[in-house]
C-alpha positions as CSV (number, residue, x, y, z in Angstrom):
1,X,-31.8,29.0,-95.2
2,X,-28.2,29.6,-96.6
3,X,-29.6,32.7,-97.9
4,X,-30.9,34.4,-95.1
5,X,-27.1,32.9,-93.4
6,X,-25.6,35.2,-96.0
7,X,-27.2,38.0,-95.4
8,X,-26.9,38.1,-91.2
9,X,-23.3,37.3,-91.9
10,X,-23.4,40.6,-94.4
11,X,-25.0,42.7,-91.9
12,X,-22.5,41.6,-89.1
13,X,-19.8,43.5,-91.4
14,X,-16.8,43.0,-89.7
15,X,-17.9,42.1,-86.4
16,X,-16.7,39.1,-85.0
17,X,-18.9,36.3,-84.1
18,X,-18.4,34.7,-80.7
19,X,-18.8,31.4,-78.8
20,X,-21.4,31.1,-76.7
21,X,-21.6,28.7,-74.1
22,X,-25.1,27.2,-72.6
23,X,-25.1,29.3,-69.4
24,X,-25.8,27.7,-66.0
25,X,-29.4,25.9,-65.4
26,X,-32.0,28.0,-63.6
27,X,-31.7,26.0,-60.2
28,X,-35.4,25.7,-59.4
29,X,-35.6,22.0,-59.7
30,X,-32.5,21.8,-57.8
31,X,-34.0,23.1,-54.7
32,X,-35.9,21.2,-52.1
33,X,-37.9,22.9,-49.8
34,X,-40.0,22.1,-46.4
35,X,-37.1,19.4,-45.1
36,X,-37.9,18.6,-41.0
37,X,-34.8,17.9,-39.2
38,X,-34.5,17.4,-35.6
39,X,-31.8,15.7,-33.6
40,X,-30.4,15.0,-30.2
41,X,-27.1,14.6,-28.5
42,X,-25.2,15.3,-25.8
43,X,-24.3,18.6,-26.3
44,X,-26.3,21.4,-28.7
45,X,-23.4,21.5,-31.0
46,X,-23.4,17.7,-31.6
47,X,-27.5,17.6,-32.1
48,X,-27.4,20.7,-34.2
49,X,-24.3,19.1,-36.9
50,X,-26.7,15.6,-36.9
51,X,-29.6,17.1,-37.7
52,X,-28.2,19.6,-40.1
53,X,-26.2,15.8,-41.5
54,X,-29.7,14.2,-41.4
55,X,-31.2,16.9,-43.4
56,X,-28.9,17.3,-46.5
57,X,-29.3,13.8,-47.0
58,X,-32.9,13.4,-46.9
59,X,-33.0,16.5,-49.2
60,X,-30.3,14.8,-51.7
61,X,-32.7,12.0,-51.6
62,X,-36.0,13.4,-52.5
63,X,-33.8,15.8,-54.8
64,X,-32.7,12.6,-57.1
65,X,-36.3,10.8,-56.5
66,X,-37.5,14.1,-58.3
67,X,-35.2,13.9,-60.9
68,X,-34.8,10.4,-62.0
69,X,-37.7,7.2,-62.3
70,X,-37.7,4.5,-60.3
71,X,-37.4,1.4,-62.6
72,X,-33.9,3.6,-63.2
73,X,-32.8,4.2,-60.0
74,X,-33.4,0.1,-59.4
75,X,-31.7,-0.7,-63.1
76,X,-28.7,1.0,-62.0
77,X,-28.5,-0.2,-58.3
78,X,-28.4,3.3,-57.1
79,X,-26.4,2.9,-53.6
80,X,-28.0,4.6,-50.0
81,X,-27.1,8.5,-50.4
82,X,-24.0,9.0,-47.4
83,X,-24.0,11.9,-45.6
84,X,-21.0,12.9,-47.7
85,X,-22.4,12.5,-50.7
86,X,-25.5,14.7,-49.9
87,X,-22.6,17.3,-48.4
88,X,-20.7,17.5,-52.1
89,X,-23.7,18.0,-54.3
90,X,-25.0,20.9,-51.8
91,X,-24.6,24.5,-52.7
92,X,-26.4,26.2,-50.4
93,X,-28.9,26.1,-47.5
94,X,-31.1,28.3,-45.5
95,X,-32.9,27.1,-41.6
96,X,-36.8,28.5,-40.6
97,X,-38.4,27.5,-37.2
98,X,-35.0,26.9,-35.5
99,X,-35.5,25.5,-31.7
100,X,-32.6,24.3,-29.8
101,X,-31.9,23.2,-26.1
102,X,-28.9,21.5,-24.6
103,X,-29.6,18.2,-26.1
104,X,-31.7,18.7,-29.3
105,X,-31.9,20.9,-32.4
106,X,-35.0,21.4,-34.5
107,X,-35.4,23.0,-37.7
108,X,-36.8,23.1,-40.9
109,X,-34.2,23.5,-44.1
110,X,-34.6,24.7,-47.6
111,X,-31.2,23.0,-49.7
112,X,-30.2,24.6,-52.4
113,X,-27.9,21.7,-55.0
114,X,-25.2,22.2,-57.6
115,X,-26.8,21.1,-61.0
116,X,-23.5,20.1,-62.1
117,X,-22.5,18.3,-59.2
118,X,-25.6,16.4,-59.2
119,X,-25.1,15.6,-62.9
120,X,-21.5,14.6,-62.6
121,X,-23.0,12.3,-59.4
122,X,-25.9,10.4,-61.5
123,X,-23.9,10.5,-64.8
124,X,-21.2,8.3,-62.7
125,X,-23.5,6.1,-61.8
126,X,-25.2,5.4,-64.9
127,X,-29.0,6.9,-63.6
128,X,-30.9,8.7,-66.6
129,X,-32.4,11.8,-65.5
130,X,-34.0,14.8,-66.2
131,X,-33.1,18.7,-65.3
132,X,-35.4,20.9,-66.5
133,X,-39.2,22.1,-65.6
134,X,-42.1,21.2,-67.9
135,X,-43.9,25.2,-68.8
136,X,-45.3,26.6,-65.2
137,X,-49.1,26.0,-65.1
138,X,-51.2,28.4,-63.1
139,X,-53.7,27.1,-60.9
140,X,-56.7,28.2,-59.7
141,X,-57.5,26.2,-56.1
142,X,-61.3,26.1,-55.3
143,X,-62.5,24.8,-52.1
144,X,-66.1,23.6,-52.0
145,X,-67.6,23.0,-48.3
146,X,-70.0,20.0,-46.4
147,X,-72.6,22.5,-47.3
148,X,-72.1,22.3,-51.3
149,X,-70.7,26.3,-51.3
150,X,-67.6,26.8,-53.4
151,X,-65.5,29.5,-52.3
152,X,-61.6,31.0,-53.1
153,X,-58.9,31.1,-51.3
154,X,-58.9,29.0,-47.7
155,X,-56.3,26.2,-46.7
156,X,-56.7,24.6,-50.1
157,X,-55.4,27.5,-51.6
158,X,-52.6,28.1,-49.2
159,X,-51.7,24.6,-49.9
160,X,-50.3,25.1,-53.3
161,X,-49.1,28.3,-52.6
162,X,-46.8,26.7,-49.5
163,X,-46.3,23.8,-51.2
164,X,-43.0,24.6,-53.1
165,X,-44.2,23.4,-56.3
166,X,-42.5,26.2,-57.9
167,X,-39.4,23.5,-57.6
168,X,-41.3,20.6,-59.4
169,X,-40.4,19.4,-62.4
170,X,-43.8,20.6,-63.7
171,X,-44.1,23.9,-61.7
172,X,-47.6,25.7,-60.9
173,X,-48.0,29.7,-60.0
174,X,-51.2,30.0,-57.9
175,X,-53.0,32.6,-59.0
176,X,-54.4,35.0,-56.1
177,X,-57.9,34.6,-55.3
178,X,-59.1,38.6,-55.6
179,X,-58.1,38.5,-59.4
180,X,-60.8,36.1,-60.5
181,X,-64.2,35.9,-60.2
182,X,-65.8,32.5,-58.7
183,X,-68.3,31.7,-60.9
184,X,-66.4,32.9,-64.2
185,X,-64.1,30.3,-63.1
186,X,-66.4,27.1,-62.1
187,X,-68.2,28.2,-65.5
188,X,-64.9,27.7,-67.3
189,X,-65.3,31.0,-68.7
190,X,-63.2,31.6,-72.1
191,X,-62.7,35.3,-71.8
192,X,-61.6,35.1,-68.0
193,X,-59.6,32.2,-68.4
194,X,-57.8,34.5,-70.9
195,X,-56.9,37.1,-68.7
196,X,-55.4,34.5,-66.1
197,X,-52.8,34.0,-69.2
198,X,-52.5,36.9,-70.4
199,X,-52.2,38.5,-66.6
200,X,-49.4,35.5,-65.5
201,X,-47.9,34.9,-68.3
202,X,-48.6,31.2,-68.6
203,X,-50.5,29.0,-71.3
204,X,-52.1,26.8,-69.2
205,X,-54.2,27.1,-66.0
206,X,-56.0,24.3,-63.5
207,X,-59.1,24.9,-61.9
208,X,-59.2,22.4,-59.4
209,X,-61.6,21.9,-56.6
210,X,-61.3,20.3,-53.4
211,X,-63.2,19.0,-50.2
212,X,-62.3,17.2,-47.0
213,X,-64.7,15.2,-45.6
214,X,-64.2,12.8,-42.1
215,X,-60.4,12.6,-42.5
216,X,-60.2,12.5,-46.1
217,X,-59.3,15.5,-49.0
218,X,-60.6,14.7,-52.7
219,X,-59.8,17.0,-55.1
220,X,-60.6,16.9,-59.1
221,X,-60.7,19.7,-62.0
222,X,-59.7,20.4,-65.2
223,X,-56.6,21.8,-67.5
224,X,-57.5,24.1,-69.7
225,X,-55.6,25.6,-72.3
226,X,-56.5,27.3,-76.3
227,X,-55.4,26.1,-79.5
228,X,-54.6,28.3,-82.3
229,X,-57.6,28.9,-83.5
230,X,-58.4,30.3,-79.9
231,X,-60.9,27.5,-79.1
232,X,-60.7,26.2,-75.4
233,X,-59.1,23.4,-74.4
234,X,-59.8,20.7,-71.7
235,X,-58.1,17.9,-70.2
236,X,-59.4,15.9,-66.7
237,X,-57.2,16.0,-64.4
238,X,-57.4,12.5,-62.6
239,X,-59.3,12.6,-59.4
240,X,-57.5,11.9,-55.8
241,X,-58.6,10.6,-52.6
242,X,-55.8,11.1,-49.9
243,X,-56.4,10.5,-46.1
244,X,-54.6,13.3,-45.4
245,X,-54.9,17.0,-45.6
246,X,-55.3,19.8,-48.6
247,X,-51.0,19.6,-48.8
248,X,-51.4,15.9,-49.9
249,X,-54.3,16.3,-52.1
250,X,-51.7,18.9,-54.3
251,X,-48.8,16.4,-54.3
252,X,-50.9,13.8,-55.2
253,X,-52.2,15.7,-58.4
254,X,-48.8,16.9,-59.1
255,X,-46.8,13.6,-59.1
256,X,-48.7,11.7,-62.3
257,X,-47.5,15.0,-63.8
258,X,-44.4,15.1,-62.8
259,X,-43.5,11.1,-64.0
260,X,-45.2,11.8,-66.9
261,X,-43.1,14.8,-67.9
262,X,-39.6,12.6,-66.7
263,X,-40.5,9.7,-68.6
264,X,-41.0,12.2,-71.4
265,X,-38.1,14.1,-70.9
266,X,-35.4,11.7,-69.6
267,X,-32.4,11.1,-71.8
268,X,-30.9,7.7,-72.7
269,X,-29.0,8.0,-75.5
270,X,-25.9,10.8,-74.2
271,X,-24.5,10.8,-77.8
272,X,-24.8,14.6,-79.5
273,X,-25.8,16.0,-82.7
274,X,-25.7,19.5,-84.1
275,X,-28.5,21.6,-85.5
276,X,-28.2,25.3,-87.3
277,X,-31.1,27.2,-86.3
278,X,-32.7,31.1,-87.1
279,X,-34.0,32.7,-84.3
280,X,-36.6,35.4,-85.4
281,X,-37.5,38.2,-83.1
282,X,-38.9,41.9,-83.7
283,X,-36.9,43.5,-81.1
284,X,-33.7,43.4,-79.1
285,X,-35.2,42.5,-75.8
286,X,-37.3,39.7,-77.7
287,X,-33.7,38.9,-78.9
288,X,-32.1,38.6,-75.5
289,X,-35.3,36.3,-74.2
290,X,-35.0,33.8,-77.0
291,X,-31.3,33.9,-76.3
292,X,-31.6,33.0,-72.8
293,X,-34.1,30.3,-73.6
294,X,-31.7,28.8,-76.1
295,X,-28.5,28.8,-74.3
296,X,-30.2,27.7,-70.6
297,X,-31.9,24.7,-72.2
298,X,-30.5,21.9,-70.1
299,X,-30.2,20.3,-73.2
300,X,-28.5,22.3,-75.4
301,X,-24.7,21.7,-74.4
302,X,-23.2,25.1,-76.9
303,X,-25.2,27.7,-78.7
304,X,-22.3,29.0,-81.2
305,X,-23.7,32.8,-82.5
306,X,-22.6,32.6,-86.1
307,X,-24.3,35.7,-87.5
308,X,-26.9,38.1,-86.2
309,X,-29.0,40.9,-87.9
310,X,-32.1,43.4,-86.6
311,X,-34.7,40.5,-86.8
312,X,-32.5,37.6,-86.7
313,X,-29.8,35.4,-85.9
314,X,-27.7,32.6,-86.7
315,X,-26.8,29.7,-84.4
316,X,-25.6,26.3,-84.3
317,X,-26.4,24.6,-81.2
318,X,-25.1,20.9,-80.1
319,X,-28.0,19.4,-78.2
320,X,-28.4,15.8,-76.3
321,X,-31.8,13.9,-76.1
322,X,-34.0,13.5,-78.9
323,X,-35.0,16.6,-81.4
324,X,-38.5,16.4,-80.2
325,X,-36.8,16.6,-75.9
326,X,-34.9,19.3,-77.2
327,X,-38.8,20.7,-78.8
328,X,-40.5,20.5,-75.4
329,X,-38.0,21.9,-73.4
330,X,-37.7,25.1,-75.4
331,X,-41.3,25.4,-75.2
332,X,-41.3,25.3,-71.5
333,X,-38.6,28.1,-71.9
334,X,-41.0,30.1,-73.8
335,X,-39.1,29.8,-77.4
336,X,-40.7,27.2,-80.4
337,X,-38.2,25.1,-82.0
338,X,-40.0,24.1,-85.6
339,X,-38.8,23.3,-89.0
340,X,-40.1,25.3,-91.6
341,X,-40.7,24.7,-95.6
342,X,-38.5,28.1,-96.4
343,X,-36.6,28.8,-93.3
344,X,-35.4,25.5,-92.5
345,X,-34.8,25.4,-88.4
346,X,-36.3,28.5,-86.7
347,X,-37.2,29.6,-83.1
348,X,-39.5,32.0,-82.2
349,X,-41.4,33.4,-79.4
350,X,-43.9,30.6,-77.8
């Protein structure tokens, strides 16, 4: 390790070596989408300022739900989010499906929040939480009809696509039904299963199938994924049952995922340690990836650039959370943190 240190620091010559600070969190998870408001009052002004009031807050709610467990929120005695609380964490908001009349305002608002004013907010308040995605799964939705048929595409489909998962904590990309091939997918096939990575991007896809039946949705599949020796991969996903439509069905596979992934991810202990890493790459744009991956980590409070060569670089980064947190969220950022018998600390390209 101090060797190859030596000779990044000899290749930098006499160029200086800068700070780098961890730039600004990707604000997926800090977005909440699909929030219904609708308010009346006695002049359209008036309805349209409660409803826009009666939004933010609901969305600051489900926002901190997302990010934080319950048996914490409860620990803590997390007050009732006030309308001016929702207002100072907000950043930014967009309206769809706008109606107004004299009286009322209707709307539907996607809320974009501040990461940092969220974390100064829960920090205050003593709630653990978590602010950054699990690795984006891409998902295959297969709808099977009363008749037995299995088919792509349909509601169920559009379901996850609508459904603003993007924003979860553990994210899924649908893949679009005329790139796959029905039965290569109900068969599990390796070699098309493959190309659904290779095409998205992603290292792990869902097939899950769905049917409704007199009121009810139940949807079940499977999460497939290959191990370095290339050998498929399977894990059930647990089967729902939701008297409600395909929309439900998807949240209700989602969540399990989601709480596990916060109570893996959720950091107690705010103390900080330092760690002197190599990151590896072939080429400058591999360079510039792992370099975002590192310094947007959520955990990772300062990635210092000490020395940097054609194939590598040296970095001491001050992290919070638990090596292994620090592990899985790099992963999910497409960069593997490992220690290794020679090199000591590396990260390379997932």
């Amino acid at each position: 390790m101090q060797a190859i240190r030596q000779a990044m620091q000899w290749a930098l010559a006499g160029l200086a070596a800068g700070a780098m600070t961890a730039s600004a969190l990707a604000d997926s998870p800090f977005t909440v989408d699909g929030v219904a408001i609708d308010a009346r009052a006695d002049n359209a002004t008036e309805a349209q300022r409660a409803a826009l009031q009666q939004g933010q807050t609901q969305g600051a709610i489900e926002l901190i739900e997302r990010l934080t467990l319950p048996e914490d929120r409860m620990e803590s005695g997390l007050p009732v989010v006030s309308a001016d609380d929702a207002a100072s964490l907000l950043a930014g908001l967009q309206i769809s499906d706008e109606q107004r009349s004299a009286t009322r305002y209707r709307g539907v608002l996607s809320l974009d929040f501040d990461p940092r004013a969220v974390r100064r907010y829960l920090t205050g308040l003593g709630v653990p939480f978590v602010e950054a995605q699990a690795a984006t799964v891409a998902v295959i939705p297969v709808t099977e009809r009363s008749s037995g048929e299995r088919v792509l595409g349909g509601d169920w489909h559009e379901a996850w696509l609508h459904g603003g998962f993007e924003h979860a904590l553990t994210p899924v990309e649908v893949v679009p039904s005329d790139t796959v091939m029905l039965d290569q997918v109900v068969a599990l096939d390796p070699a098309a299963l493959q190309m659904v990575m290779e095409t998205t991007g992603h290292d792990q896809v869902m097939v899950l199938v769905a049917r409704q039946d007199a009121g009810n949705t139940r949807a079940a599949g499977v999460l497939v994924s290959f191990d370095a020796d290339g050998v498929l991969q399977r894990e059930t996903v647990d089967r729902v049952n939701v008297a409600g439509g395909y929309a439900a069905a998807a949240r209700a596979i989602l969540e399990p995922r989601e709480q596990a992934w916060k109570r893996a991810s959720v950091v107690r202990d705010m103390s900080v340690a330092e760690l002197d890493v190599s990151i590896l790459f072939d080429n400058l744009a591999e360079w510039r990836e792992l370099q975002q991956a590192v310094t947007g980590a959520s955990l990772i409070q300062n990635a210092r650039l000490d020395a940097v060569s054609r194939t590598g670089a040296a970095m001491t980064i001050t992290h919070r959370g638990a090596r292994e947190q620090v592990m899985a969220e790099l992963r999910a950022r497409g960069a593997v943190l490992a220690e290794e018998e020679t090199l000591g600390w590396t990260v390379r390209s997932r």
